[in-house]
N, C-alpha and C positions, 0 to 999 in steps of 0.2 A: 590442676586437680590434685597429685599429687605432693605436692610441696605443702598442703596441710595438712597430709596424713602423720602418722606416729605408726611406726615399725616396731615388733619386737620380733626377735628371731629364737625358738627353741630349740635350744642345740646348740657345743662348742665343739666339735669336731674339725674335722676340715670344710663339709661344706658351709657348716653353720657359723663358723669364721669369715669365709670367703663373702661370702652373703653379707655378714657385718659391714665387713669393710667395703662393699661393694655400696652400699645403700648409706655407710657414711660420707664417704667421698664425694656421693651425690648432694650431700648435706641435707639428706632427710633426719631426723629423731631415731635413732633405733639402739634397743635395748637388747642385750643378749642374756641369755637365760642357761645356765649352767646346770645342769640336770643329778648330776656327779657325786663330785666331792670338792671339798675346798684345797687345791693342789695348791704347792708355790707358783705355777703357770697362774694358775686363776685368779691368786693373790696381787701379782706382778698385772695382769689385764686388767683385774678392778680398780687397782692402783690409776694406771697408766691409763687406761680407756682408747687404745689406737690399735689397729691391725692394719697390717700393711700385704700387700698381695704382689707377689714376683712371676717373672716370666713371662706370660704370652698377656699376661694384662700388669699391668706397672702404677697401684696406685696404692690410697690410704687414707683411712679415714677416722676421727675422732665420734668413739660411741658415747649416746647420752649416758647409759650404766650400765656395767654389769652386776647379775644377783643371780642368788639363786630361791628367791621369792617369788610363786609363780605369782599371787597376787599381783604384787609389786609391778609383776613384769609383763603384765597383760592389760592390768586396770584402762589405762588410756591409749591402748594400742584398735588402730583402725585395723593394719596387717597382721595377722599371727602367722609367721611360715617356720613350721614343724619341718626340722634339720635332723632326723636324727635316725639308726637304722631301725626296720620293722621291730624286731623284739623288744624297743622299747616305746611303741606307739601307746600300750596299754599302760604302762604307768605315768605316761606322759600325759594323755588324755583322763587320767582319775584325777588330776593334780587339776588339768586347764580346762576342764567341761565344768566343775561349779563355779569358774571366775568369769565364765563367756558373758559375752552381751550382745544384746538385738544389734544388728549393723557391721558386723564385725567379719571380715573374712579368717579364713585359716587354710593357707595352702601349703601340703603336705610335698614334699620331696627326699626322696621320691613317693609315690603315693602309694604301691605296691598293696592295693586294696585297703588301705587305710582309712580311706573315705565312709565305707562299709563296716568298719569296726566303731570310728567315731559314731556312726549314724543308732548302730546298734548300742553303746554304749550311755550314751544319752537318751535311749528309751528307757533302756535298762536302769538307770537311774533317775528317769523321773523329771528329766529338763528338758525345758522345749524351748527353745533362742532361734530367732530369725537371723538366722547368721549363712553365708554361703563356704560352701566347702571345696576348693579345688584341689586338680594335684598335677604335678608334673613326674613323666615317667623318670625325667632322672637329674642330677644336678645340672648347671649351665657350665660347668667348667669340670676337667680332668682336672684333679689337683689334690696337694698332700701338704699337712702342716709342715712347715721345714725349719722351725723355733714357734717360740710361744705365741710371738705375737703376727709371725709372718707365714703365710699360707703359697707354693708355690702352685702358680698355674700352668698346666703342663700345656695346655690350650683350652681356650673356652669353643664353647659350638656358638655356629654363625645362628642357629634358631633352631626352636623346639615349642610342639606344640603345649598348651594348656587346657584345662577343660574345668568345667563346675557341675556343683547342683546345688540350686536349682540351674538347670542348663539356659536361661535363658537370663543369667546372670554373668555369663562369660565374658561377655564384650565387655563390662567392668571390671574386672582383676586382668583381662588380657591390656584393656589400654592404660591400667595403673603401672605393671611389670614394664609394659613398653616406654613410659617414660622416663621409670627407676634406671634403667639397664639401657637407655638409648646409646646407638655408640659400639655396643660391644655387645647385647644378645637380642634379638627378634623372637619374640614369642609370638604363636600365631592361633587361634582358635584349634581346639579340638571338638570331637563331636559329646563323650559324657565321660565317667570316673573308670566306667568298666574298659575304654580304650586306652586311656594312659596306665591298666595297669595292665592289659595284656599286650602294650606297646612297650615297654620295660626291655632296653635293649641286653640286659642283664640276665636275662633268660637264656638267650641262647651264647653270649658270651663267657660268661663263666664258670659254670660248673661240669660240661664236658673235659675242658683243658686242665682241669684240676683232678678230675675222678682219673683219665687217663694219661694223666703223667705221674700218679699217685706215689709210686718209688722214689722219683729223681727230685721229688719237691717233698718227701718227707728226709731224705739226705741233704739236700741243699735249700731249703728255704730264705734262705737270706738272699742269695744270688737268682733264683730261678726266677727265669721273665716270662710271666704268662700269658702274654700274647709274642712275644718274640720265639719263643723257646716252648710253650706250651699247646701254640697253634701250628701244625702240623698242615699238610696238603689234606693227610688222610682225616684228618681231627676235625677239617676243618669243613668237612665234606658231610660227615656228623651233627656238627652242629648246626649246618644250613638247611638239613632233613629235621632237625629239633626245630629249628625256627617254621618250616613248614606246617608244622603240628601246631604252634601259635598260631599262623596265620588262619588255618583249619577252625579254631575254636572263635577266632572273632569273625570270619564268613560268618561262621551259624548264628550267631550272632545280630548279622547285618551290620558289623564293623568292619571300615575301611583300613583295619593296620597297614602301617608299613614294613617290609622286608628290612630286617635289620641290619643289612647291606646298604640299603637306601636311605636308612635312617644317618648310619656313620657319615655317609655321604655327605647330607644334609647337615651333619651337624659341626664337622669338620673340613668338609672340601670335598669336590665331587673327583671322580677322576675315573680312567679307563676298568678297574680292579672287578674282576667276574667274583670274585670269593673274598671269604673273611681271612684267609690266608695273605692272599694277594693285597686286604687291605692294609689289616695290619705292618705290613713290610713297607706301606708303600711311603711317599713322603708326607701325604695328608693325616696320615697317624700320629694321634696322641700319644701310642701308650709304649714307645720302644726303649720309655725309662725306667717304667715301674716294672718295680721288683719286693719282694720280702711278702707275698702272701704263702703263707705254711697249709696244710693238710685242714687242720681245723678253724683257718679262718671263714671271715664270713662270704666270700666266694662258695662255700658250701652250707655255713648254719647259717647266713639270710635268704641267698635266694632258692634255696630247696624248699625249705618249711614256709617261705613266703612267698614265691612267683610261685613255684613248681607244683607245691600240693596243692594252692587254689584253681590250677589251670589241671589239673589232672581231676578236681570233682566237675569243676565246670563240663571237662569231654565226656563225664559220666553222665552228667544229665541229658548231655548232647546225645549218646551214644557213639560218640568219637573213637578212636583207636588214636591212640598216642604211644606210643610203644617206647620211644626214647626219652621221652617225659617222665613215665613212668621207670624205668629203668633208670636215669637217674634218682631219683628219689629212692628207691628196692637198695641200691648200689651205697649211695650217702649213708642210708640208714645201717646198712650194713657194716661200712667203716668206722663208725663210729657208736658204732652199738645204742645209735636212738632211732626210737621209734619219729622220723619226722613228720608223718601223717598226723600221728595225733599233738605231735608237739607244732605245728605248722599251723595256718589260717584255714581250714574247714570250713565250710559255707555254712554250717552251724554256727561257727564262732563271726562268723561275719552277719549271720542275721536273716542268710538267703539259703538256706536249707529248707529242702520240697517245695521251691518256688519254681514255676516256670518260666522261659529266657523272656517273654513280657512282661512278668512281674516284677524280675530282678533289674530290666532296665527303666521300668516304671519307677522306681525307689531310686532310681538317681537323676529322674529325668529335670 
């Protein structure tokens, strides 16, 4: 089924590389789409057309093109998968909603309520495309560009759910990912769009260990390792009470999330570990090499104003108490003298403001 499709990938970053390379080595068709500006990097990749992926996966692939033509870079694509962080979903989508066509998927990772923006945004402007929308909560691999062309993999996850809308369209992009990535990831049904984004393990991983080590990583940001050095017993005790709070808003819900504990697990290797402390240290851990996120990275300006503010109106409507949800965000906004509430995704800005929790999951069902 797959081997007559046509990939294009939006986004050159690390995941949006990884993913390249990942899907040419399979020797499918796939186009990358550079969103940016035209670097010597970009120049040297258009040239060349190969990325090659180190570490826990060891392969390489020869891309059909790179541009930065969305036309160009969508016109004969079956796949569209959006690579790129939240704050640039909206000009990503002004550029790739008038080139859409009936037939066509487009899955978002991570999808951090991005499904909900698209859906809004293509009302808003007037286009209606039989097209399915999925998303996964987060990329298939830990990983960071380490040269232009080569992306390292710190380790990929053994499997990770997927989900769509319309929801009875999943079994298709879940068995197309399963035989792109055969080998090296299992994707596995999820249940709709509102669980892969309030399953987003990024919520309760990074923005505690950043607000409160806020000193030691605005004096050393090159060196400070924020799950080594930044997850504490006490921090870490915190943040499993923050994840609570998620699990709390998908009950009301009637979503199955998983504990983000269970999730590492799953996605990395299971093992004895009670806490996010004890995971991180442990050996099934990805993350005991990354280092250089600073004060105002996006550990704080993506997932505050994109997991954190949509899950704090969400408990609003619920009538939830979320106490640490909220206080992160009060705390960010403060450090950095922005308002992230209103700079952040609102259920306004998503399309589901004054809707009730059957309405909002009617609209992705």
């Amino acid at each position: 089924m797959a081997d007559k499709l046509n990939f294009t990938v939006l986004g050159s970053g690390n995941g949006g590389r990884a993913f390249c390379s990942h899907i040419a080595h399979k020797n499918f068709p796939v186009i990358m789409y550079e969103p940016l500006e035209e670097t010597k990097d970009f120049l040297k990749l258009q040239d060349e057309k190969e990325i090659f992926l180190k570490g826990d996966i060891e392969i390489g692939g020869k891309l059909q093109d790179i541009t930065m033509d969305m036309e160009k870079a969508v016109k004969n694509a079956n796949v569209i998968i959006v690579v790129v962080p939240s704050f640039a979903h909206r000009p990503i989508f002004n550029k790739l909603i008038p080139e859409l066509k009936d037939g066509q998927h487009v899955i978002l990772v991570p999808g951090n309520y991005g499904g909900f923006l698209l859906k809004k945004m293509m009302s808003d402007m007037g286009i209606s495309r039989d097209i399915i929308i999925s998303e996964l909560s987060s990329l298939p691999y830990a990983c960071r560009i380490n040269s232009y062309n080569t992306v390292m993999i710190y380790k990929k996850k053994f499997q990770m759910k997927l989900a769509s809308s319309p929801a009875n369209k999943n079994s298709e992009i879940v068995d197309i990912m399963n035989e792109v990535f055969n080998g090296y990831v299992k994707f596995i049904p999820g249940k709709n769009l509102l669980e892969m984004d309030l399953d987003n393990v990024n919520q309760a991983l990074h923005p505690l260990p950043v607000l409160l080590n806020y000193g030691t990583i605005e004096n050393h940001p090159e060196t400070f390792r924020h799950y080594m050095d930044g997850v504490t017993p006490l921090i870490s005790e915190k943040m499993e009470r923050l994840d609570q709070e998620r699990l709390n808003i998908g009950k009301a819900f009637s979503l199955n999330l998983m504990p983000t504990l269970d999730q590492l697990k799953m996605y990395y290797g299971s093992n004895n570990s009670k806490s996010f402390y004890e995971y991180v240290n442990s050996d099934e851990s990805p993350y005991k090499d990354i280092v250089g996120h600073d004060v105002m990275g996006r550990y704080l300006t993506e997932d505050i104003p994109f997991l954190h503010v949509p899950a704090c109106e969400l408990a609003a409507v619920l009538d939830l108490k979320i106490t640490i949800t909220n206080l992160c965000v009060q705390l960010a906004s403060e450090l950095h003298n922005t308002d992230y509430i209103s700079k952040g995704y609102t259920l306004d800005k998503l399309g589901i403001a004054n809707k009730q929790p059957e309405e909002i999951m009617k609209l992705i069902s």
